[in-house]
TORKOL-4160 file (C-alpha; in steps of 0.2 Angstrom, whole numbers, padded with zeros to 4 digits, m for minus):
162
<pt num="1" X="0540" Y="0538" Z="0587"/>
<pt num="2" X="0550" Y="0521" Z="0589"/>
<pt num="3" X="0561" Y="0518" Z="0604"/>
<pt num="4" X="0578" Y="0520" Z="0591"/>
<pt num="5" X="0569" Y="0536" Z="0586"/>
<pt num="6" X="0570" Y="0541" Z="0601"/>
<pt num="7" X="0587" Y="0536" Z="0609"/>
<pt num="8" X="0594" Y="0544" Z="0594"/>
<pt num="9" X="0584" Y="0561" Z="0596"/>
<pt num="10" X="0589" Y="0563" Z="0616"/>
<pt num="11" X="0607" Y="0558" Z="0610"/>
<pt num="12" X="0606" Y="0573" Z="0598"/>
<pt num="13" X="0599" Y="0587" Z="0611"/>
<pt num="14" X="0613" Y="0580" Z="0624"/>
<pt num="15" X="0629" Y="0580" Z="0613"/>
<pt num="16" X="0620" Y="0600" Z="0605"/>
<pt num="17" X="0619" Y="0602" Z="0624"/>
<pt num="18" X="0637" Y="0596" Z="0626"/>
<pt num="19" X="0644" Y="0602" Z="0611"/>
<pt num="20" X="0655" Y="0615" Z="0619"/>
<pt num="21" X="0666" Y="0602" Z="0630"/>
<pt num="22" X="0674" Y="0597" Z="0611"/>
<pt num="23" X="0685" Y="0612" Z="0608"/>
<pt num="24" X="0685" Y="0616" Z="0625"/>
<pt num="25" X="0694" Y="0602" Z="0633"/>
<pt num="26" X="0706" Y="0601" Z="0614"/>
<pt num="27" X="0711" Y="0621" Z="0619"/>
<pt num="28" X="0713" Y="0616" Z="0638"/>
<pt num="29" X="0723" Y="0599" Z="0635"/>
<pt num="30" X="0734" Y="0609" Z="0622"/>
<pt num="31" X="0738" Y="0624" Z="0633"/>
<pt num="32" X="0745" Y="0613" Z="0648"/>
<pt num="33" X="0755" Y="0605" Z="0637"/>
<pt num="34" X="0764" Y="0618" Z="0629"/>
<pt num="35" X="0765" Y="0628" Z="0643"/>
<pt num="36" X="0774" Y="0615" Z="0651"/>
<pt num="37" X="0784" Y="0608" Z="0639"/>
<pt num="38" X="0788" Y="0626" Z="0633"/>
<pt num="39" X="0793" Y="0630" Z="0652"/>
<pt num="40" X="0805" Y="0616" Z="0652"/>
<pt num="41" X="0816" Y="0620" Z="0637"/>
<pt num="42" X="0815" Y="0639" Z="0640"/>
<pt num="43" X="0825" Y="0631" Z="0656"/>
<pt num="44" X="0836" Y="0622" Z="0647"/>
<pt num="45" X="0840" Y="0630" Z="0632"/>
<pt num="46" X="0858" Y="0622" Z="0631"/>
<pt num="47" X="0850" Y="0606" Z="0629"/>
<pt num="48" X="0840" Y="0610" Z="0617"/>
<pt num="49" X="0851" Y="0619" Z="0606"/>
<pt num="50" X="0862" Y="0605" Z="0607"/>
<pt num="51" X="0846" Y="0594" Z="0604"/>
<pt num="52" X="0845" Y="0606" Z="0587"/>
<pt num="53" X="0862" Y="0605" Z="0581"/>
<pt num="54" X="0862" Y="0587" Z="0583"/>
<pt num="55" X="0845" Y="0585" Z="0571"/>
<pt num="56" X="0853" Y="0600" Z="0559"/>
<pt num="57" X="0843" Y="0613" Z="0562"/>
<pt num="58" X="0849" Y="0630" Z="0556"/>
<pt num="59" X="0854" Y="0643" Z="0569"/>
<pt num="60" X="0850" Y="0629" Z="0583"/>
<pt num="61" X="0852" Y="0643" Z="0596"/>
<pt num="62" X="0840" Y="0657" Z="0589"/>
<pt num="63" X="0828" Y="0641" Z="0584"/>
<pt num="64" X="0827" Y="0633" Z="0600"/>
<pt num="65" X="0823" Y="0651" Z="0608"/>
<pt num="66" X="0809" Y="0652" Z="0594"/>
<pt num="67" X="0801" Y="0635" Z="0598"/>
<pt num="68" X="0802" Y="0637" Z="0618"/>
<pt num="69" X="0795" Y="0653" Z="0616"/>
<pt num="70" X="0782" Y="0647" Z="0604"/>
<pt num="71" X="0775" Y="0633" Z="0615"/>
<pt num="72" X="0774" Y="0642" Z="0631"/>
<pt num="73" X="0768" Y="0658" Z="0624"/>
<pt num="74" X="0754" Y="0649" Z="0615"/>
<pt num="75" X="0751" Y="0637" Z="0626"/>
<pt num="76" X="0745" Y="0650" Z="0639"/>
<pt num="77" X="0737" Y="0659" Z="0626"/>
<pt num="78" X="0726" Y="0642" Z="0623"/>
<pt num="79" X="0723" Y="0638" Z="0639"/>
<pt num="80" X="0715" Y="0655" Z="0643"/>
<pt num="81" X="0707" Y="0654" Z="0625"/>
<pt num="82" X="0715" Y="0671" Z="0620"/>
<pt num="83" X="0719" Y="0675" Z="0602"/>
<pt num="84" X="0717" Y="0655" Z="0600"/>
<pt num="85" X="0716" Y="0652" Z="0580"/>
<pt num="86" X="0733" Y="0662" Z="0579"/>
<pt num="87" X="0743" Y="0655" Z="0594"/>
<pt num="88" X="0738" Y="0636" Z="0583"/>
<pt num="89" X="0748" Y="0641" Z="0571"/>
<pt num="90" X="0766" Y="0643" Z="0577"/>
<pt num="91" X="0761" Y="0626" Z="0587"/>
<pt num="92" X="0757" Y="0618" Z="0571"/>
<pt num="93" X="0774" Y="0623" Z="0564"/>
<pt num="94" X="0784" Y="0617" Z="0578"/>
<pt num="95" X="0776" Y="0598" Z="0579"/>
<pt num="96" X="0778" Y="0599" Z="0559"/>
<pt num="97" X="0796" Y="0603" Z="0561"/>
<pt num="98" X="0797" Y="0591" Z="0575"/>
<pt num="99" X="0792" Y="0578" Z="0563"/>
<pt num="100" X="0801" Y="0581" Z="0549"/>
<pt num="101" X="0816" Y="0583" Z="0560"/>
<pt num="102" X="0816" Y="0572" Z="0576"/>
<pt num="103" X="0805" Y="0559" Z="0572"/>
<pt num="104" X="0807" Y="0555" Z="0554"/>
<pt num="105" X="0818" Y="0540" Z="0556"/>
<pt num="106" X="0801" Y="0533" Z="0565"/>
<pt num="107" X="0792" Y="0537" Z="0549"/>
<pt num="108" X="0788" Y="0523" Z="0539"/>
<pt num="109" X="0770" Y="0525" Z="0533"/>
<pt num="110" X="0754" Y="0533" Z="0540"/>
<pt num="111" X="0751" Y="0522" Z="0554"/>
<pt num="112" X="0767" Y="0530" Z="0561"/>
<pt num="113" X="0762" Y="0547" Z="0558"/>
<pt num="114" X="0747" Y="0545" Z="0567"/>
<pt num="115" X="0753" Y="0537" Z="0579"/>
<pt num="116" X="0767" Y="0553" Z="0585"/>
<pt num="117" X="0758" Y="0562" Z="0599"/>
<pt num="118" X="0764" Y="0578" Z="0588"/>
<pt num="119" X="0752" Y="0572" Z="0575"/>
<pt num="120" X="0737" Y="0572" Z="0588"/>
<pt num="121" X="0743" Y="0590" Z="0593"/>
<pt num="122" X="0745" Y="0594" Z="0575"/>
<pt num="123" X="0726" Y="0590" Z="0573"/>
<pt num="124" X="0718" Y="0599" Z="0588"/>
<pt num="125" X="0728" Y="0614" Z="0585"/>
<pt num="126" X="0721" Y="0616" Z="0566"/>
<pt num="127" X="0706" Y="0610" Z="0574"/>
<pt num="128" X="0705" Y="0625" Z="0584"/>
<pt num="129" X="0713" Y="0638" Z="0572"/>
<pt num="130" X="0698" Y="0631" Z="0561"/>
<pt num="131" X="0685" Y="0632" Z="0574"/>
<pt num="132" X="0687" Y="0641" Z="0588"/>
<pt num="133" X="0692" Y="0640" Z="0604"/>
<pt num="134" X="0673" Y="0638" Z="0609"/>
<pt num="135" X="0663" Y="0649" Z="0621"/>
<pt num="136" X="0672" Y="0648" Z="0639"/>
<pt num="137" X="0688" Y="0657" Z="0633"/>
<pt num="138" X="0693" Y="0674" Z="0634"/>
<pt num="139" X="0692" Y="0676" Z="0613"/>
<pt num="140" X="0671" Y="0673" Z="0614"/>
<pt num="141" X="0669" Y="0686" Z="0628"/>
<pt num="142" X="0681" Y="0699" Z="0619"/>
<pt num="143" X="0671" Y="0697" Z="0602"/>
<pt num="144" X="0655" Y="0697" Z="0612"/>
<pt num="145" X="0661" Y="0714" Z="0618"/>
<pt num="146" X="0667" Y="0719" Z="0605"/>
<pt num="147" X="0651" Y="0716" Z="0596"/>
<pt num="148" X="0639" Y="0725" Z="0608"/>
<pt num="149" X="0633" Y="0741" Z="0602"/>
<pt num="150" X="0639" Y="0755" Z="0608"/>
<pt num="151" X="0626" Y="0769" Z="0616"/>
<pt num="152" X="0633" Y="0787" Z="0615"/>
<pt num="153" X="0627" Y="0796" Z="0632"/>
<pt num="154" X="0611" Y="0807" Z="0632"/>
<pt num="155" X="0617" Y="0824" Z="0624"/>
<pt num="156" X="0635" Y="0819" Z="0618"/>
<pt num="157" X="0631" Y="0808" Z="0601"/>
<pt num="158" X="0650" Y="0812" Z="0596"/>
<pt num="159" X="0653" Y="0800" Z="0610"/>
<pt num="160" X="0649" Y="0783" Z="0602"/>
<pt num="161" X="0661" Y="0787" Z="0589"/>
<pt num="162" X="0677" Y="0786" Z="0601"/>
């Protein structure tokens, strides 16, 4: 085997080893965010209805309620990796919305879209909705339990069933 053969081999086992750290540290980095950023505005929720009115957001008051809600709610939920592919999805909708809405003057071509930090969230929220949170959150340990068969005790086999 020659030496690239072999560089590229152990670089395989390690990033297989190291795979988990991926959707990990996306579902970590995600949850502080929108914890904290969800914390704010559900503190100041004059401001951002205001902020919402000025961007012409329909029923700016229920709305900003809605999208505070959303990021703090489903930022904790990321960041202890419980029910993760569903609490993506309201945090995908509120960055699209904060694009098309508060940031769309900025728009001008895709270099601009990728460039928003909503974009980046955009893409590691659908990448753990697609994904997974990975195995050190509280959705791999639930299906794990969930998964595990269930043994009725000696002399009751009705008690599996429950």
């Amino acid at each position: 085997m020659n030496l690239i053969s072999r560089v590229q081999t152990r670089f395989l086992s390690i990033a297989e080893r190291l795979s988990f750290l991926g959707p990990t540290l996306a579902r970590l980095t995600l949850g502080v965010v929108f914890i904290g950023t969800g914390w704010g505005k559900l503190h100041g929720l004059d401001k951002v209805t205001d902020f919402f009115t000025e961007l012409g957001i329909p029923t700016p008051g229920f709305n900003a309620v809605l999208a505070s809600s959303a990021e703090f709610i489903c930022g904790a939920l990321l960041l202890v990796g419980l029910l993760s592919r569903l609490a993506a999805i309201p945090l995908i909708v509120v960055m699209t919305v904060a694009i098309l809405t508060a940031k769309l003057e900025n728009l001008h071509g895709i270099s601009d879209l990728l460039g928003f930090e909503e974009w980046t969230y955009i893409v590691l929220a659908f990448w753990i909705a697609v994904a997974g949170p990975g195995p050190l959150s509280l959705d791999r340990l639930l299906q794990s339990w969930l998964r595990r068969p269930r043994h009725a005790p000696e002399g009751n086999p009705r008690a599996a069933a429950v």
